[in-house]
Backbone as CSV, one residue per row, in Angstrom:
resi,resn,N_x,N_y,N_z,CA_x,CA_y,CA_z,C_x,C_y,C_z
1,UNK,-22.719,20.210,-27.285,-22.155,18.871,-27.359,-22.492,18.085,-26.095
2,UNK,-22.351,18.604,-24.978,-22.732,17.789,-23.796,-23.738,18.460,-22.817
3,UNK,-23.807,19.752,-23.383,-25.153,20.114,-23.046,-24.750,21.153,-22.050
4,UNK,-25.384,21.859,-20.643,-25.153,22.671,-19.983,-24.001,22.366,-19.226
5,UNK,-23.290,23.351,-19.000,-22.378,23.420,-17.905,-22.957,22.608,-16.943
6,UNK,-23.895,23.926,-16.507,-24.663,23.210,-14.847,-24.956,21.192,-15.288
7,UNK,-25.814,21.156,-16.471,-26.078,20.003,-16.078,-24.829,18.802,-16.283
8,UNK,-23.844,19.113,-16.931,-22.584,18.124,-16.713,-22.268,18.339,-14.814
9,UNK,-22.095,19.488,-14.339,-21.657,19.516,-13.059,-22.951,18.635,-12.285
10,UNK,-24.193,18.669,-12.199,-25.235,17.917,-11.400,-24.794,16.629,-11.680
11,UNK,-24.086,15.960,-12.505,-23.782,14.585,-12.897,-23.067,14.136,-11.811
12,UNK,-21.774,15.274,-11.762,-20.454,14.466,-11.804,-20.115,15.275,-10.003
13,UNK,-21.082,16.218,-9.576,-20.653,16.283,-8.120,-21.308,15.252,-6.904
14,UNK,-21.899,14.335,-7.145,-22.051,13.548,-6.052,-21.130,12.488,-6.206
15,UNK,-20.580,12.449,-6.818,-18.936,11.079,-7.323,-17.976,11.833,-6.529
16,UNK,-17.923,13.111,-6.835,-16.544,13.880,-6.425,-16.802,14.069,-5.104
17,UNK,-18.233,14.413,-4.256,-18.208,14.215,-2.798,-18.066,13.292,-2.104
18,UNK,-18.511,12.000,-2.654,-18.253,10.863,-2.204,-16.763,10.048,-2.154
19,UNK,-16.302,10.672,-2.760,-14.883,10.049,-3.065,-14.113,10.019,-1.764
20,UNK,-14.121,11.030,-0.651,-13.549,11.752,0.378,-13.250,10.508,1.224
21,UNK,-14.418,9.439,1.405,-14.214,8.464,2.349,-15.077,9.035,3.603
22,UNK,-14.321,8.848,4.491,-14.519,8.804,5.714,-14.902,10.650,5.870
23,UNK,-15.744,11.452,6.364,-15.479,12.855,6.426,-15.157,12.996,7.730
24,UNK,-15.208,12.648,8.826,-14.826,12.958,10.400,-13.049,13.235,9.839
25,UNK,-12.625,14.455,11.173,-11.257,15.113,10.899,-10.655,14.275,12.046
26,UNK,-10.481,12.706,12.039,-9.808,11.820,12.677,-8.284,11.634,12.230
27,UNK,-7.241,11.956,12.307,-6.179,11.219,11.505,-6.397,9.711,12.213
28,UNK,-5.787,8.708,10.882,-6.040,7.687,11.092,-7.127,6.906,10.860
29,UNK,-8.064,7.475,10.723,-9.371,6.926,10.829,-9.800,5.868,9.477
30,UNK,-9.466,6.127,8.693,-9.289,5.571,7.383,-7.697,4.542,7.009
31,UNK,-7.449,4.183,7.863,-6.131,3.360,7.890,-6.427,1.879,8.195
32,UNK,-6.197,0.917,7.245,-6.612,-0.252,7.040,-5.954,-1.198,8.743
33,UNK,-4.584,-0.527,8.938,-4.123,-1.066,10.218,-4.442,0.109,11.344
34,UNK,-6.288,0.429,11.645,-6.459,0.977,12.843,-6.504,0.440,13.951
35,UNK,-6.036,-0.418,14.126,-6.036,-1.323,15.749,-4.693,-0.670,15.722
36,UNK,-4.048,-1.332,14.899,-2.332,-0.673,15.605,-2.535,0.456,16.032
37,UNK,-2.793,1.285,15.759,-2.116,2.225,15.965,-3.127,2.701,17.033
38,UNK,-3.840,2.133,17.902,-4.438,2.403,19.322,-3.095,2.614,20.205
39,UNK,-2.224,1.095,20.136,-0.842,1.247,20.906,0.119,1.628,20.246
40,UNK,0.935,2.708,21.267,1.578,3.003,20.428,2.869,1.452,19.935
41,UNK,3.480,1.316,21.157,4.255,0.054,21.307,3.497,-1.023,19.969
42,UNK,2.889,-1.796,20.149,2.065,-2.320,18.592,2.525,-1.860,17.463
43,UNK,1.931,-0.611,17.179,2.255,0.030,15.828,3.771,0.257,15.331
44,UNK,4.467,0.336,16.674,6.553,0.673,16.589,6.583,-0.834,15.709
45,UNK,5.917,-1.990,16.800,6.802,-3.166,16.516,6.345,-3.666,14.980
46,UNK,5.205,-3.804,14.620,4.835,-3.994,13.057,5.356,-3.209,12.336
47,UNK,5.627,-2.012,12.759,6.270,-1.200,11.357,7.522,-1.752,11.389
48,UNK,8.234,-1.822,12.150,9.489,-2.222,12.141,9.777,-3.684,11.619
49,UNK,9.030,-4.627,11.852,9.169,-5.855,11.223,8.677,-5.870,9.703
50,UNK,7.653,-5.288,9.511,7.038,-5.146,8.271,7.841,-4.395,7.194
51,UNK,8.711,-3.424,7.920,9.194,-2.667,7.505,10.694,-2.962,7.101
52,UNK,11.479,-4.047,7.832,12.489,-4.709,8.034,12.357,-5.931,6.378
53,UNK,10.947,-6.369,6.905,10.876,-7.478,5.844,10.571,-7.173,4.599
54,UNK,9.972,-5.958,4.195,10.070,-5.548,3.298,11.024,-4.912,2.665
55,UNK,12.095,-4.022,2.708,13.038,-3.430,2.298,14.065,-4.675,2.438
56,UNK,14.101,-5.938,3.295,15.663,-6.877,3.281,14.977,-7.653,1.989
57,UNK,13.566,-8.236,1.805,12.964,-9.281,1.266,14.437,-9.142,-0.585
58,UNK,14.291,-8.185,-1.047,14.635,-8.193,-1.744,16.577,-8.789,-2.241
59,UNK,16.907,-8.207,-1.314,18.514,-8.055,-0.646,18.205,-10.045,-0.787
60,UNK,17.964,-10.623,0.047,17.564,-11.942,0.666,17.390,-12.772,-0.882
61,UNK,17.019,-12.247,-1.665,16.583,-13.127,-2.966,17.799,-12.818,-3.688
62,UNK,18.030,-11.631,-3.795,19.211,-11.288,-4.443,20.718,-12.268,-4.490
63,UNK,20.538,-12.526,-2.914,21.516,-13.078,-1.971,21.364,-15.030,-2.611
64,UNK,20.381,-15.199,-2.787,19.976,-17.182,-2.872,20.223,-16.920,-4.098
65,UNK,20.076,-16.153,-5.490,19.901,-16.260,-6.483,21.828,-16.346,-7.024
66,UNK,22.151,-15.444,-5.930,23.890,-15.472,-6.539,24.498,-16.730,-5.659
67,UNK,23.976,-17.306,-4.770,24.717,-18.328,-3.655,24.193,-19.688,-4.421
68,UNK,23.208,-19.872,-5.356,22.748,-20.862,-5.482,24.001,-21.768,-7.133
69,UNK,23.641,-23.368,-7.593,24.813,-23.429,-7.989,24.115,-23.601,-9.293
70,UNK,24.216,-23.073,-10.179,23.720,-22.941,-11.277,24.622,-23.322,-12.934
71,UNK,25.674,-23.885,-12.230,26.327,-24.910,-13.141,26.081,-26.184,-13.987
72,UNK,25.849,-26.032,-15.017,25.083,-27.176,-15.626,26.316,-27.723,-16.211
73,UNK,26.108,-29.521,-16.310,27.017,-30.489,-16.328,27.403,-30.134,-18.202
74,UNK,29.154,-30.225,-18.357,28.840,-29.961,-19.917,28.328,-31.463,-20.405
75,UNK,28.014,-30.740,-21.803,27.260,-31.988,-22.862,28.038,-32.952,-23.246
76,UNK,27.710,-34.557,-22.909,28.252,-35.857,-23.875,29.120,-35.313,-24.694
């Protein structure tokens, strides 16, 4: 049906090696925010704000959506 073992595997192992990214055994090295994390101080303060604004963001909408006045005038 699809023919040899071997030749399905010659297909499909240069996809599966490539997939890895980066191969150097850097942690970090593959991290879209690698400047931060040169300092350490840097990397504390973005996580923490990023990190702040993400987990309240929600709380915060939650918060305008029940404070806001959503009373409509009755009808004529």
């Amino acid at each position: 049906m699809f023919g040899s073992r071997n030749e399905v595997r010659n297909i499909f192992s240069p996809i599966v090696r490539n997939m890895a990214g980066y191969p150097g055994g850097c942690p970090g090295a593959n991290m879209p925010f690698r400047r931060g994390m040169e300092s350490p101080l840097r990397f504390t303060i973005f996580w923490l704000v990023l990190g702040t604004v993400g987990f309240g963001a929600p709380f915060l909408v939650i918060r305008h959506q029940m404070l806001r006045n959503v009373t409509d005038p009755p009808p004529p």
